[in-house]
SESEVO-19011 format. One record per residue (C-alpha): residue in one letter; chain; residue number from 1; x, y, z. Coordinates in steps of 0.001 Angstrom, whole numbers, plus 500000, padded with zeros to 6 digits. Example, Ala and Ser with C-alpha at 12.3 -4.5 7.8 and 13.67 -1.06 7.14 Angstrom:
<A; A; 1; <512300; 495500; 507800>>;
<S; A; 2; <513670; 498940; 507140>>;
END
This chain:
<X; A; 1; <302323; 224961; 819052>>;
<X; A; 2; <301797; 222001; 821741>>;
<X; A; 3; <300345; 222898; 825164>>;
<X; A; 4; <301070; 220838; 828135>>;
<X; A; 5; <298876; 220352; 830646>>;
<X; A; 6; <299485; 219251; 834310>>;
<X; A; 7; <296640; 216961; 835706>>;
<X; A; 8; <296582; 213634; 837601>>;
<X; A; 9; <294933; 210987; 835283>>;
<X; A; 10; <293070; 210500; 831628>>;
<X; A; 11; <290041; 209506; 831354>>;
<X; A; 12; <289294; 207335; 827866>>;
<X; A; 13; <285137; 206480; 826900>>;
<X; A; 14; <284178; 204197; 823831>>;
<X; A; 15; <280534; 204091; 822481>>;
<X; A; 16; <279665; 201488; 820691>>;
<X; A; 17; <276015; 200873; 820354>>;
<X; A; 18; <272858; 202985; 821917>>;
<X; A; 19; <274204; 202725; 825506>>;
<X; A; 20; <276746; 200065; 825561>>;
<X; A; 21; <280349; 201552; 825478>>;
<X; A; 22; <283936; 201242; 828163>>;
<X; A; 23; <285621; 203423; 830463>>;
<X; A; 24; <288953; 203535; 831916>>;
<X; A; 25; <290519; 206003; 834365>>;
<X; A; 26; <294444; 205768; 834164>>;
<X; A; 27; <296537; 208231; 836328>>;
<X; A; 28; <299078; 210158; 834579>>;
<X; A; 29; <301549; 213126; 834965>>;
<X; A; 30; <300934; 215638; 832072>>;
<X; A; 31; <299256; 215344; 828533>>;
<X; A; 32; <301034; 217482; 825784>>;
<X; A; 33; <298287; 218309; 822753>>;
<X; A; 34; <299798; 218894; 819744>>;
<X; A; 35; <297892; 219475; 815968>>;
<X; A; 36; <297345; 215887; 815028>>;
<X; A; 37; <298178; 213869; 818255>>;
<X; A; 38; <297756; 213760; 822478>>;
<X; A; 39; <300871; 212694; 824232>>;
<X; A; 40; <300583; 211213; 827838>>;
<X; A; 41; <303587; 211104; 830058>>;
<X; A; 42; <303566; 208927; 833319>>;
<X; A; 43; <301053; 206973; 832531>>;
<X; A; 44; <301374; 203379; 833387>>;
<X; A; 45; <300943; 201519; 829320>>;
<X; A; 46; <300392; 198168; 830592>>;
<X; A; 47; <296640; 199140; 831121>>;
<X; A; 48; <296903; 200241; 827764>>;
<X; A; 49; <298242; 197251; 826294>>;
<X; A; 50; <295389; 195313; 828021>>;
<X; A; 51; <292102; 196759; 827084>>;
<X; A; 52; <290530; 195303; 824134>>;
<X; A; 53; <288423; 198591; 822732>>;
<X; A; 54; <289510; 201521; 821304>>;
<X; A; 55; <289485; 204916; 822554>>;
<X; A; 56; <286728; 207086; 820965>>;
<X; A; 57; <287712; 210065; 823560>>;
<X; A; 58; <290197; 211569; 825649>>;
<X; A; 59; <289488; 213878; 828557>>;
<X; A; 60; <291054; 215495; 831525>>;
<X; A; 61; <290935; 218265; 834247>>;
<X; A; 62; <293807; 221058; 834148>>;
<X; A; 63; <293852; 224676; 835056>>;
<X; A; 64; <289933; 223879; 836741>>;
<X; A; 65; <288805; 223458; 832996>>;
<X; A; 66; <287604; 220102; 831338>>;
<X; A; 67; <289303; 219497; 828340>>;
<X; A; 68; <288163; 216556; 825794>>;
<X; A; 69; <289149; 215155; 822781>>;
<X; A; 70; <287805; 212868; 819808>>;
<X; A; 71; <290722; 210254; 819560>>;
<X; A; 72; <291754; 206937; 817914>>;
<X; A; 73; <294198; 203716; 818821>>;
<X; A; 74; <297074; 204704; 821312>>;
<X; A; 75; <300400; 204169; 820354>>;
<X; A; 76; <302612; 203035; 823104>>;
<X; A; 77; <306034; 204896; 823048>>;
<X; A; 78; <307750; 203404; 826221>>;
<X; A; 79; <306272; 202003; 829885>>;
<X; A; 80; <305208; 205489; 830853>>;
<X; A; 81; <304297; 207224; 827516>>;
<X; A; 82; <301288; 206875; 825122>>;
<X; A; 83; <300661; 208916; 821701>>;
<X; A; 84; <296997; 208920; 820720>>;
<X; A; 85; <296077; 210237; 817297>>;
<X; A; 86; <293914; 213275; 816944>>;
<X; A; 87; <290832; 212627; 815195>>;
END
């Protein structure tokens, strides 16, 4: 069953070799986590569409708790949504 979760932004990390790896903070309204995907509502895809890596994690702060997750290439699904696949 999906859980959504209330939080202000997503935060996405890529590691690519012993310490070299991106970051990107993007502010958002909610992230829905389903079985196989993260869904990320009012976030602004343009920053998405512009970055030239690929996610290796997703994590954010709901509830007081930090939740992460291993992810892969985001999907945009309109200018405020993003689908990122579950890994």
């Amino acid at each position: 069953m999906p859980a959504t979760y209330p939080t202000a932004s997503v935060f996405l990390e890529a590691h690519f070799f012993a310490d070299d790896g991106e970051e990107l903070r993007l502010p958002c309204v909610a992230v829905t986590v389903c079985n196989d995907r993260i869904v990320v509502c009012g976030i602004a895809t343009r920053h998405l569409n512009a970055i030239r890596w690929i996610p290796d994690a997703l994590s954010f702060r709901a509830y007081e708790r930090h939740h992460r997750f291993p992810v892969g290439r985001p999907v945009v699904l309109d200018q405020e949504s993003a689908r990122f696949p579950l890994l």
